[in-house]
C-alpha positions in Angstrom: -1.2 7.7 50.5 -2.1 5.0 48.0 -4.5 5.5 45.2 -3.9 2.9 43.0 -2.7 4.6 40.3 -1.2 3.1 36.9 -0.5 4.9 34.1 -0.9 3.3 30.3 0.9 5.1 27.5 -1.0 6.0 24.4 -0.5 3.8 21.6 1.0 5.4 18.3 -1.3 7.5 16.2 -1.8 6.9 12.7 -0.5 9.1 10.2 -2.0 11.3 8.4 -3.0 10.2 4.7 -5.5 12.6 3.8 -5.3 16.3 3.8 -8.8 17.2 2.8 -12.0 14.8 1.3 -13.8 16.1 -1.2 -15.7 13.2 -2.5 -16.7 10.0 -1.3 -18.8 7.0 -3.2 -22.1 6.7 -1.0 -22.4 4.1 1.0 -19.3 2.9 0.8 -18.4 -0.3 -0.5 -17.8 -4.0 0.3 -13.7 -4.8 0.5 -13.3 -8.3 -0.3 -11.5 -10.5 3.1 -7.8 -9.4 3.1 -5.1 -11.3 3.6 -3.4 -8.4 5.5 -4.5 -5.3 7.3 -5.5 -2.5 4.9 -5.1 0.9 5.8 -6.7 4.6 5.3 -5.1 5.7 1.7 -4.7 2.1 0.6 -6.0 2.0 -3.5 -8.9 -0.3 -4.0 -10.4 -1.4 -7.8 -13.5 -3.2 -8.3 -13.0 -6.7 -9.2 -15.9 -8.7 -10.1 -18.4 -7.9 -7.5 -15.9 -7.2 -4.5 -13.1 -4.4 -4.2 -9.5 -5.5 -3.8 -6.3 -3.6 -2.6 -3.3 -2.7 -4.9 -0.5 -3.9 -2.5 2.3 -1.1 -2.1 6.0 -1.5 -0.9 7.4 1.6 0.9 11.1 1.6 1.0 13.2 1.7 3.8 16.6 1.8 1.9 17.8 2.6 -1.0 17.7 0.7 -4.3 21.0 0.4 -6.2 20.8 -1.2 -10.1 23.1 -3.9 -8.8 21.0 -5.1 -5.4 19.2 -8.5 -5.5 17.1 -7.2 -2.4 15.0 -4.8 -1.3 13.8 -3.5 2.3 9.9 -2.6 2.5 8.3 -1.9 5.8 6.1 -4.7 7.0 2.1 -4.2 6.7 2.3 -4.2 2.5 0.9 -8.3 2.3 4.2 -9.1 0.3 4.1 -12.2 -0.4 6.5 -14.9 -2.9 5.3 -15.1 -6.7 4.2 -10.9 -6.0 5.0 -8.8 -8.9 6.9 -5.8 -7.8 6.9 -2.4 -9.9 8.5 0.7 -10.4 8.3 3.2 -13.1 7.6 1.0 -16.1 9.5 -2.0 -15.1 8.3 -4.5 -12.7 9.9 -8.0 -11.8 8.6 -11.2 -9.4 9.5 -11.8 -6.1 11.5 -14.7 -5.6 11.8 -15.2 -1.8 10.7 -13.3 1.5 12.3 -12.9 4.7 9.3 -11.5 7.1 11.6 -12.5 10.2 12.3 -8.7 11.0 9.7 -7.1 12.8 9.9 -3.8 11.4 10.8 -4.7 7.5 10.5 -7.8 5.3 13.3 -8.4 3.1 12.3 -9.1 -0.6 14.7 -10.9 -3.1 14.0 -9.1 -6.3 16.0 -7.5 -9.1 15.0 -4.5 -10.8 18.1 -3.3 -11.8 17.6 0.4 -11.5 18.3 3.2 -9.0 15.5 3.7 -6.8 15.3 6.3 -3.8 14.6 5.5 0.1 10.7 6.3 0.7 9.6 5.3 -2.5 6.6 3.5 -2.9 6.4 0.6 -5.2 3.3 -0.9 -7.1 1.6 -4.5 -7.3 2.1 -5.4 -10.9 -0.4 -7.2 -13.3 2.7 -8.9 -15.0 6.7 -8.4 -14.7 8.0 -6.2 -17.5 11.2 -4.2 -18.5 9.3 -1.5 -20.5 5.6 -1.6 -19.5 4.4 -2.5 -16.0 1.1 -1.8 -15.3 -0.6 -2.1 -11.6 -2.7 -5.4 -11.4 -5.8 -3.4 -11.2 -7.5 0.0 -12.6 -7.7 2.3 -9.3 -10.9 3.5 -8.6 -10.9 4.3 -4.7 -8.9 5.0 -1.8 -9.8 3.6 1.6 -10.9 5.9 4.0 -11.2 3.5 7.2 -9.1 0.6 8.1 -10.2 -2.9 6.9 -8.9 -5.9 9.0 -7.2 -9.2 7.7 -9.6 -12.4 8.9 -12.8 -10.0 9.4 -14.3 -11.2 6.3 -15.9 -8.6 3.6 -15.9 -5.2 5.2 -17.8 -2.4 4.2 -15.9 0.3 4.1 -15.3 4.4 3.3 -14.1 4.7 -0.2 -12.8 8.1 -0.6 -12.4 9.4 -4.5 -11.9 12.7 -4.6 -9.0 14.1 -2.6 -5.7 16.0 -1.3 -3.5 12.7 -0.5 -0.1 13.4 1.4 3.0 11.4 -0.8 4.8 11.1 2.4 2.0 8.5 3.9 -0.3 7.6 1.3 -0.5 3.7 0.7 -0.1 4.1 -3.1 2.3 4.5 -5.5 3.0 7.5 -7.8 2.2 5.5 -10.5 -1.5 4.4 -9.2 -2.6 8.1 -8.1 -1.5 9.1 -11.8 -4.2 6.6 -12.6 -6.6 8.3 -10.2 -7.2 12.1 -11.8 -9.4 12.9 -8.9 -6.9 12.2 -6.3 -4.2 14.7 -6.2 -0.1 13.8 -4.1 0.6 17.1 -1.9 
C-alpha cells in the first residue's frame, strides 16, 4: 500500500533562558537593525532613541594566560576591532576566523585563566584593570530579533530568574542588572 508518507524531523529547540518572568517594560521596545541574530536573554541598553545588544562570547574551550586565541560559539556578531572582556580586563580583537561552522576563532590575548562556558562581555574600551561593558544594561530580550529585518519591536523582559548555563550575558552584565537574578 502507498500513502505517500514522508517524515520531517523537528528542528532543534531553543534553550531555555528564562526560568520565571516577573516583569516586563510595556509595550516593548524598538531594537535597533542588528547586524546578527539576537536571541531570548540577549542584554539590550537604550542608546539614543533605539536599544542595542551587548554582544557576548560563550566559550567553547578553555582559556590559558599564555593563548593568543580563543573559541566562541558562532551567533555572538564577533567581529575585528571588537573589545573582548572578562572580569575587569578586556582586550581588542585582532583577527577572526568565522570559517568553522560551529565556532569562530578569535585572535585575542587576555592573558589570564579563563574556564570553558564562560561568557565574555562587549567592552566600552580594552583595559587591564577596569573594563566596563559598552553599554549600561537595562533589558533582556524576551523574543528573537532577526539581522536584516530592520528595527524590531520587541519583548524586553527586566525582571527575572535567568539560567547562567544559557543566558546570552555575561556575569559581569547581569551584576549590572539588580532585577535580574543567574540561577
Amino acid at each position: 500500500m502507498d500513502v505517500n508518507f514522508s517524515h520531517t524531523a523537528a528542528g532543534s529547540a531553543d534553550p531555555v533562558v528564562f526560568e520565571r518572568i516577573l516583569g516586563e517594560k510595556p509595550g516593548g521596545g524598538i531594537v535597533a537593525n542588528p547586524t546578527f541574530d539576537l536571541a531570548p536573554g540577549t542584554a539590550i541598553a537604550l542608546d539614543s532613541d533605539a536599544f542595542k545588544p551587548i554582544k557576548a562570547y560563550r566559550l567553547l574551550k578553555a582559556v590559558a594566560a599564555e593563548d593568543t586565541t580563543i573559541e566562541i560559539a558562532k551567533g555572538s556578531g564577533v567581529a575585528i576591532g571588537d573589545v573582548i572582556g572578562n572580569g575587569k580586563k578586556a582586550v581588542a580583537c585582532t583577527n577572526l576566523d568565522s570559517t568553522n561552522a560551529t565556532k569562530d576563532v578569535v585572535t585575542v590575548t587576555l592573558a589570564k585563566v579563563v574556564a570553558t562556558g564562560t561568557v565574555l562581555f562587549q567592552a566600552a574600551a580594552a583595559h587591564a584593570t577596569a573594563a566596563v561593558p559598552i553599554y549600561i544594561p537595562k533589558y533582556f530580550l524576551g523574543s528573537w530579533v532577526y539581522a536584516g529585518k530592520g528595527d524590531q519591536t520587541a519583548k524586553l523582559v527586566n525582571i527575572a530568574n535567568v539560567r547562567k548555563e544559557t543566558v546570552n550575558a555575561s556575569l559581569e552584565v547581569i551584576a549590572l542588572l539588580p532585577t535580574i537574578n543567574a540561577v
